[in-house]
C-alpha positions in Angstrom: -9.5 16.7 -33.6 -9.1 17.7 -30.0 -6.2 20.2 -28.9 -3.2 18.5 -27.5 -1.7 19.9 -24.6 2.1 19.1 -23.7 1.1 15.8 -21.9 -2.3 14.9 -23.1 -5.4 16.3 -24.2 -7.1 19.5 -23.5 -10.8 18.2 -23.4 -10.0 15.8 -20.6 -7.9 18.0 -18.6 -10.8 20.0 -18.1 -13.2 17.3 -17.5 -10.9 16.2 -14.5 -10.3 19.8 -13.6 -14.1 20.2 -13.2 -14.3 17.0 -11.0 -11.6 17.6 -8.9 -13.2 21.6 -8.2 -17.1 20.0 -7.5 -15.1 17.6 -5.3 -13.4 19.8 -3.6 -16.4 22.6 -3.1 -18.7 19.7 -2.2 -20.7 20.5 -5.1 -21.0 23.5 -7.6 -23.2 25.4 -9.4 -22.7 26.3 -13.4 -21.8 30.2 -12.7 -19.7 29.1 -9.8 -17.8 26.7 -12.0 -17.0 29.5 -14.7 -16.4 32.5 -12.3 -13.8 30.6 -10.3 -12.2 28.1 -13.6 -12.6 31.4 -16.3 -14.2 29.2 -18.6 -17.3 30.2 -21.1 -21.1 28.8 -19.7 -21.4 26.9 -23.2 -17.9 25.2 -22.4 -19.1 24.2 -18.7 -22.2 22.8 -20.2 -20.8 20.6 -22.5 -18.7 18.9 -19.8 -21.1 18.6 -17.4 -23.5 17.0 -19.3 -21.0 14.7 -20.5 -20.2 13.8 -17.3 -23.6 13.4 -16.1 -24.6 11.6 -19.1 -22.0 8.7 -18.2 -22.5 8.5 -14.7 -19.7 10.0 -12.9 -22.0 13.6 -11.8 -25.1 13.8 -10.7 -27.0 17.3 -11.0 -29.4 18.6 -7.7 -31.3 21.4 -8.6 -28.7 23.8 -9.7 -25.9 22.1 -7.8 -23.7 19.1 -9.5 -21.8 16.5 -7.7 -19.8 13.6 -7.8 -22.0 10.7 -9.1 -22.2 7.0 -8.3 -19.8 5.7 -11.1 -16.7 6.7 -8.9 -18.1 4.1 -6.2 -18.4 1.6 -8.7 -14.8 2.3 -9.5 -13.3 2.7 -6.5 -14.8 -1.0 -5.5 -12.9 -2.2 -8.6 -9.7 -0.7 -8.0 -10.0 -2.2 -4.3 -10.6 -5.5 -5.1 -8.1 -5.5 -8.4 -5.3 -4.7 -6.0 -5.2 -7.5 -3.5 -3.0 -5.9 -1.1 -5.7 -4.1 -0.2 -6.8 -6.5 1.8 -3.4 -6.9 3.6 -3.1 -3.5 4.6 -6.5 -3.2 6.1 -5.6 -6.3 8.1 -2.4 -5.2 9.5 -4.1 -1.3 10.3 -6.7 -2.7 12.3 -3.9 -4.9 14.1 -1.5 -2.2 14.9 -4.5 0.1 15.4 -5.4 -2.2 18.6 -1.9 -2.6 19.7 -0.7 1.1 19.7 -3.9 2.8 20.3 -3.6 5.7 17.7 -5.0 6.3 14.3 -3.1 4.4 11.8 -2.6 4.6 7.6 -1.8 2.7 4.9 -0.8 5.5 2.2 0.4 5.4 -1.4 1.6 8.0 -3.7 -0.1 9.0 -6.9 1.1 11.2 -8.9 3.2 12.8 -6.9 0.7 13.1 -4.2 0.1 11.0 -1.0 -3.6 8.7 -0.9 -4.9 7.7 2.2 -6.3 4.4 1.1 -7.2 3.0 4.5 -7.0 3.9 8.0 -8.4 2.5 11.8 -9.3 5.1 13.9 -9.3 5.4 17.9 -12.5 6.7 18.5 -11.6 8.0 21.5 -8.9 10.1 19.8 -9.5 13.7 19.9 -7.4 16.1 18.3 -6.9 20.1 19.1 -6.0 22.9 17.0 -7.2 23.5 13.5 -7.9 20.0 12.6 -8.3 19.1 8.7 -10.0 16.3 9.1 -8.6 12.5 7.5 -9.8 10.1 6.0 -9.5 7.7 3.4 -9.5 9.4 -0.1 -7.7 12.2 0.9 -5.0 13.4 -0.7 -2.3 15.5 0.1 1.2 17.2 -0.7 3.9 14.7 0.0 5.9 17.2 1.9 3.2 18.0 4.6 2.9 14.2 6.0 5.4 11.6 7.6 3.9 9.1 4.7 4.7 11.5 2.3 8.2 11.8 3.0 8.6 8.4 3.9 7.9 8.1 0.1 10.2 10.6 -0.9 12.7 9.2 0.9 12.5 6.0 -1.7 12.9 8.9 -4.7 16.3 10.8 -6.3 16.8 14.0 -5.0 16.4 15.3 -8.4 12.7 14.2 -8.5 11.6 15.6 -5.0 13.1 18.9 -6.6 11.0 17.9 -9.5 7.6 17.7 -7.5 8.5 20.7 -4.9 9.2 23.1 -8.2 5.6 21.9 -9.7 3.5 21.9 -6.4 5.3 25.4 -4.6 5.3 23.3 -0.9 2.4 25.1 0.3 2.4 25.8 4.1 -0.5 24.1 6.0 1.1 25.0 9.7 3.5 27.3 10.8 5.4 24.3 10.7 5.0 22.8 6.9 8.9 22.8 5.5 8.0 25.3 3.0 11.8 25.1 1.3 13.4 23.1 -1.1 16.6 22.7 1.1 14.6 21.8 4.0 12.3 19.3 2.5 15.5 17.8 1.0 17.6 17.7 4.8 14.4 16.1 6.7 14.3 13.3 3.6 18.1 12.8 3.8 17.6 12.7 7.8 14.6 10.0 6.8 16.5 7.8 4.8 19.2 8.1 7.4 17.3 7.0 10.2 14.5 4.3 8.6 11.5 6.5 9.5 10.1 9.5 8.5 8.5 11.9 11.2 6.2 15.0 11.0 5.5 17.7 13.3 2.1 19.4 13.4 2.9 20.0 9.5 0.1 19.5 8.1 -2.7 19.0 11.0 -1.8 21.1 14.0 -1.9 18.9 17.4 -1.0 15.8 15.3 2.1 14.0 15.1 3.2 11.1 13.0 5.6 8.1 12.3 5.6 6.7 8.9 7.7 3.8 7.5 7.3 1.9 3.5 6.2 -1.2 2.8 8.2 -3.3 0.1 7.4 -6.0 -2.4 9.8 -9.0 -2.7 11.1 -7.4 -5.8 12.0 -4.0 -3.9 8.6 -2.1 -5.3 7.8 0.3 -2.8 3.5 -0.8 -2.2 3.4 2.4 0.5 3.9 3.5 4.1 2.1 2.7 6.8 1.6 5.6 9.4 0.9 5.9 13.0 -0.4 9.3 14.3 -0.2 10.6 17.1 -1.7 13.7 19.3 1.1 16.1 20.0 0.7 16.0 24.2 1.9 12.5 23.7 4.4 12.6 21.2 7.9 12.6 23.6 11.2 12.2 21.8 10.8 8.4 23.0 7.8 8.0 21.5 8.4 9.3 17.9 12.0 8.3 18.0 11.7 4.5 19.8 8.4 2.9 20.6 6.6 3.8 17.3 9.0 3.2 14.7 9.8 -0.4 16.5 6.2 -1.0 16.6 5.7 -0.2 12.9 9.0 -1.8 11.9 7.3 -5.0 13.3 4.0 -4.9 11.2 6.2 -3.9 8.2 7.8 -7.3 8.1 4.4 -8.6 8.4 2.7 -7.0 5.9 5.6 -7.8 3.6 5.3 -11.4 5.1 1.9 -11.6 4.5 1.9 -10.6 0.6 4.7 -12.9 -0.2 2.4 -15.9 1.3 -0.3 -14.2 -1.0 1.8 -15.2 -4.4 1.1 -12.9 -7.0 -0.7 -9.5 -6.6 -1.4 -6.6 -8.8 0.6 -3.6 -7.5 0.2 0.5 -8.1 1.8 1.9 -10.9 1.2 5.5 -10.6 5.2 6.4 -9.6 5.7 7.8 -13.2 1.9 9.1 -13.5 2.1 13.1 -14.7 -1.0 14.9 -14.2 
């Protein structure tokens, strides 16, 4: 029988663990894997082959990797979720009409997703840029998705996520406090919007507002950033929110002319 951890099983936890570590290296070796994760070489082994075995790593000399199987996946879980669709549609649109990067993001266990963006190529951002992209993930707190998102959540369970993730600092400027993270969602709610400040990319600014099913679900936000030389108080505060606000009500236009959809359940997801 396999040891049970308090919310699922140990075995898998470190299967994921070991995908989510090659992923984020870019690919790892055996020793690195068990220097940095302090677990045994026969442990490591086991899992990797297992992984390999099914597809979802692929070993390069002494190097393993993320394997093909998550492509076949991630087509699966694009074209299951119809909205998809939608939100690629209205990124492009507002993409054109704004001329900024725009996101559609969701959140997943407790995290933020990029699941699709349109870029302005002729976008250039300074500072330390972390670079992204569709796939990424990041801390709710850092992004004006993310707390766009939290703004649709009790207070008790943004305490919840800040307590479990810390509200690591990406900037001098990531809100870094409880307190805080709490007063800029109460000011989001307030005002419609949600708004970061070189909190998680330095040089880049962003507007964020959700996206709503008929029946109130929140689907996810879509986001406009911004480079921070053009980011004026009339900008962040006026043009861009009214501009979003008007491809919101299309994008929730455009889903109820759709009929039914699937929908991402992930809200309650514990990892």
């Amino acid at each position: 029988m396999q040891e049970q951890t308090k919310n699922g099983v140990t075995t898998t936890a470190r299967s994921l663990n070991l995908i989510e570590y090659i992923q984020q290296h870019d690919g790892a070796t055996v020793r690195e894997i068990t220097n940095d994760l302090d677990l045994s070489k026969s442990t490591v082994h086991k899992h990797l082959n297992t992984l390999v075995d099914h597809g979802y790593l692929a070993k390069r000399g002494e190097q393993y990797l993320l394997g093909l199987m998550f492509y076949n996946k991630g087509e699966y879980v694009q074209a299951e979720r119809r909205y998809f669709t939608v939100a690629r549609e209205i990124v492009s649109e507002l993409e054109a009409e704004v001329n900024e990067d725009v996101e559609f993001v969701v959140e997943m266990a407790g995290r933020g997703m990029i699941v699709c963006e349109s870029n302005d190529e002729r976008i250039r951002y300074g500072g330390s840029l972390q670079f992204q992209h569709e796939g990424l993930y990041f801390p709710l707190h850092t992004m004006a998705a993310g707390k766009a998102l939290l703004a649709e959540m009790s207070n008790d369970r943004i305490r919840e996520l800040a307590n479990r993730q810390d509200l690591p600092a990406y900037t001098d400027e990531t809100i870094t406090t409880i307190d805080g993270l709490i007063a800029e969602v109460e000011a989001t709610r307030e005002q419609g919007y949600a708004i970061s400040r070189e909190e998680f990319t330095e040089g880049l600014c962003a507007v964020s507002r959700c996206v709503r099913h008929g029946d109130g679900t929140v689907l996810g936000a879509i986001t406009v950033c911004i480079p921070i030389f053009r980011a004026t108080e009339e900008e962040l505060n006026q043009r861009l929110p009214r501009k979003i606000g008007k491809y919101v009500e299309e994008f929730e236009d455009r889903i109820g002319d759709h009929g039914s959809f699937q929908r991402l359940s992930y809200n309650e997801t514990e990892f």
